[in-house]
PASEBA-1860 file (N, C-alpha, C; in nm, 3 decimals):
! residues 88
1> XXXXXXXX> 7.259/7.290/-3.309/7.343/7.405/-3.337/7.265/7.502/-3.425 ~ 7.257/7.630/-3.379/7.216/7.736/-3.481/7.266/7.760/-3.592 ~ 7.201/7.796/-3.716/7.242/7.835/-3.831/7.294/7.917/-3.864 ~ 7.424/7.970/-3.912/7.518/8.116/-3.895/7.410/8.195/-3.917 ~ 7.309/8.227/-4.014/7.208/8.324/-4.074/7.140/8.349/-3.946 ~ 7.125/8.256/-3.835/6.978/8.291/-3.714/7.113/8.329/-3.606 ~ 7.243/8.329/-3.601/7.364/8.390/-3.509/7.415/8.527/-3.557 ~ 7.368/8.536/-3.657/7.340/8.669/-3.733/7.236/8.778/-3.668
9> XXXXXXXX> 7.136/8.684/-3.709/6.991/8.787/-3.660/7.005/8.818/-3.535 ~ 7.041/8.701/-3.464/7.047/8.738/-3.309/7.125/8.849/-3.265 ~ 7.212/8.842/-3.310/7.347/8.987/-3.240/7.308/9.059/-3.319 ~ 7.232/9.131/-3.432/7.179/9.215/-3.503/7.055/9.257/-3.404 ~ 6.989/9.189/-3.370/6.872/9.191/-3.262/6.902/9.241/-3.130 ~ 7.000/9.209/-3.071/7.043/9.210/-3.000/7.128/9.388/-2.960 ~ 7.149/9.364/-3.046/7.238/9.517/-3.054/7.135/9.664/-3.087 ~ 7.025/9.630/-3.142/6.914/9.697/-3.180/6.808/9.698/-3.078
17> XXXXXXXX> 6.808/9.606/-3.028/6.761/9.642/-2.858/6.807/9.716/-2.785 ~ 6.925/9.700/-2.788/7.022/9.781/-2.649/7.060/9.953/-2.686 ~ 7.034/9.953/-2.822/7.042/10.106/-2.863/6.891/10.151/-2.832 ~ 6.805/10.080/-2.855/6.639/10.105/-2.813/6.661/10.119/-2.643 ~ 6.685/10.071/-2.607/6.665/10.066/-2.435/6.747/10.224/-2.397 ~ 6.902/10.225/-2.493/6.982/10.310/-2.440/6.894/10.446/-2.460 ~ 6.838/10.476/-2.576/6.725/10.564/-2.629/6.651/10.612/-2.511 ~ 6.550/10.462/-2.510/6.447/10.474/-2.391/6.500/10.555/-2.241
25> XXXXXXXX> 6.593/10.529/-2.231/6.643/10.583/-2.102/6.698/10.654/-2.097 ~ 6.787/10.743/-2.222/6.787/10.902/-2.202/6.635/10.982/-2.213 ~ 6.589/10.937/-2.275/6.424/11.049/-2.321/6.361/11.050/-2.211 ~ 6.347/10.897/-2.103/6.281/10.909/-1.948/6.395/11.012/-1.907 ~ 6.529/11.027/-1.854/6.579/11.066/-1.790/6.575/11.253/-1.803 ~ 6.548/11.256/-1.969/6.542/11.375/-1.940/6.386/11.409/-1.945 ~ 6.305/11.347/-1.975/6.156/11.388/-1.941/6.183/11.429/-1.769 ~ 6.216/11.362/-1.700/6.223/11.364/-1.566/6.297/11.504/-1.523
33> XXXXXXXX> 6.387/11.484/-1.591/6.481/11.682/-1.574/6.368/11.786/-1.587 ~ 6.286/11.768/-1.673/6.195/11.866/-1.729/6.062/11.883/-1.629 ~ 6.043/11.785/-1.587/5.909/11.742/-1.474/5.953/11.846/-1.342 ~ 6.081/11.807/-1.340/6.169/11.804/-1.176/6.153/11.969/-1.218 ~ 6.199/12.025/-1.311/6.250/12.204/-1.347/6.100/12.257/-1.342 ~ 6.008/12.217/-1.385/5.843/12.297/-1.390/5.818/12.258/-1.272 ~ 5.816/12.115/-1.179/5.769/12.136/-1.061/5.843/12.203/-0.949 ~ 5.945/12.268/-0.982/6.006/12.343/-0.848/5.949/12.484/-0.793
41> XXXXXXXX> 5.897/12.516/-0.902/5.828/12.657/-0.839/5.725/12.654/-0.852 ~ 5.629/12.550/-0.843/5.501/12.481/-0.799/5.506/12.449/-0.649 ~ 5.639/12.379/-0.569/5.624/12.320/-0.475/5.685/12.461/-0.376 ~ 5.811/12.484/-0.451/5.821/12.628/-0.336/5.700/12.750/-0.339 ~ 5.582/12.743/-0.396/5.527/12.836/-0.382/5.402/12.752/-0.276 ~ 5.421/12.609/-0.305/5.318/12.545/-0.205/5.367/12.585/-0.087 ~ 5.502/12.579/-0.052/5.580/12.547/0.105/5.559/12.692/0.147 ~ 5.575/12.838/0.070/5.564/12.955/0.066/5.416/12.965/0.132
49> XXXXXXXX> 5.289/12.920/0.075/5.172/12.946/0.132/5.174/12.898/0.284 ~ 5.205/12.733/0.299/5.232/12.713/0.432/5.265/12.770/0.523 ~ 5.436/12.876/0.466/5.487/12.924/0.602/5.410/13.080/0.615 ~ 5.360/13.095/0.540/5.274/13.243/0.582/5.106/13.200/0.604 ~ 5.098/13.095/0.608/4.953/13.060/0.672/5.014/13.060/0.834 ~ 5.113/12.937/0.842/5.153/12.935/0.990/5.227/13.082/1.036 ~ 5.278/13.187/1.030/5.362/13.316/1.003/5.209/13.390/1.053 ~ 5.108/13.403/0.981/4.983/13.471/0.991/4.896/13.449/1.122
57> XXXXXXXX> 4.910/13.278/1.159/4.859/13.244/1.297/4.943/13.311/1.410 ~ 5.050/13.345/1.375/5.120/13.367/1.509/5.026/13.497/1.521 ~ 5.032/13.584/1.670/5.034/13.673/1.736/5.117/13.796/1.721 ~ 5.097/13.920/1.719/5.176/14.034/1.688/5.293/14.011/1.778 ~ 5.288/13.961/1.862/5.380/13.979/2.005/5.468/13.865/1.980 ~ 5.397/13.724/1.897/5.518/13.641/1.856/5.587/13.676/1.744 ~ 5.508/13.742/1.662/5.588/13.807/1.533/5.723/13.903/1.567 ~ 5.642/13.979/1.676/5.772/14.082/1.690/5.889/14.000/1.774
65> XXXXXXXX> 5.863/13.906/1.859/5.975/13.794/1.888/6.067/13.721/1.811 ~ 6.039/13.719/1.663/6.100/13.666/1.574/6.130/13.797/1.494 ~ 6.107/13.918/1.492/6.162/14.026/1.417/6.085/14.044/1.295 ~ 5.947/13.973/1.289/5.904/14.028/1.188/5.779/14.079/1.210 ~ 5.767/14.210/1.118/5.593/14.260/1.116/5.487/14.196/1.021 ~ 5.355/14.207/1.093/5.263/14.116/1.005/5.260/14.165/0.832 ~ 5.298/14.272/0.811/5.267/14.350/0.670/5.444/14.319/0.588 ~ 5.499/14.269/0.644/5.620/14.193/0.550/5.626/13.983/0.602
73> XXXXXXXX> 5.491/13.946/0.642/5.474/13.781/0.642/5.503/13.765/0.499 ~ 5.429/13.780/0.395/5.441/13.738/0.250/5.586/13.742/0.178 ~ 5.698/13.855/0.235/5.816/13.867/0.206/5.927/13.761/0.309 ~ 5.888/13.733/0.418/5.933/13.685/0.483/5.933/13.539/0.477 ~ 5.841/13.482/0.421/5.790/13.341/0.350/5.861/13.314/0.290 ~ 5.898/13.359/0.213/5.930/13.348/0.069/6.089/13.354/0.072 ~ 6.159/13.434/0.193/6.287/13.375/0.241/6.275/13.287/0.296 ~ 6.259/13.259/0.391/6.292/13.141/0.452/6.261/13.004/0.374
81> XXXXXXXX> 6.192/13.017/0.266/6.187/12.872/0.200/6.287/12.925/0.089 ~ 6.325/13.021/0.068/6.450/13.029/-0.080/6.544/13.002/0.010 ~ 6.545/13.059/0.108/6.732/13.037/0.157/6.769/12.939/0.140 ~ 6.883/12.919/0.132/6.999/12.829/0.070/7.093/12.822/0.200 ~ 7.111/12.733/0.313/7.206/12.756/0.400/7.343/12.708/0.360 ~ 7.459/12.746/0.429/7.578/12.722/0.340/7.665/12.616/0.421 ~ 7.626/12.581/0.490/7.691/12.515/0.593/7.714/12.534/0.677 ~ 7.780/12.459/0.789/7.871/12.505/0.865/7.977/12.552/0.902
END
């Protein structure tokens, strides 16, 4: 049988862990908010180069099939990866 003094320490220990862990895992969670908020307009400006690299390969004649001119590709990029569709 344990000694009341070491059934002591333990749930004292015990409880001081779990505020450490609870700690630990807001500060990851919001490190991660913060990662996620700086990398978003890192990655939409990656997806942005993509669609006006592929936008730039097309042909004047496919451009004007889709309604756009080669001298608004860079504006046109840059919608189609912001849009936000709303549903159906």
């Amino acid at each position: 049988m344990k000694h009341p003094s070491n059934v002591i320490n333990d749930a004292f220990v015990n409880i001081h862990l779990h505020e450490l862990l609870a700690t630990a895992k807001a500060q990851l969670g919001s490190l991660a908010q913060r990662v996620s908020k700086a990398a978003k307009p890192v990655i939409l400006n990656m997806q942005a180069g993509r669609m006006k690299s592929v936008l730039t390969a097309l042909t004047d004649e496919q451009l004007e099939q889709i309604g756009v001119q080669r001298k608004d590709i860079d504006r046109h990029a840059h919608k189609l990866i912001n849009y936000e569709y709303d549903g159906l």
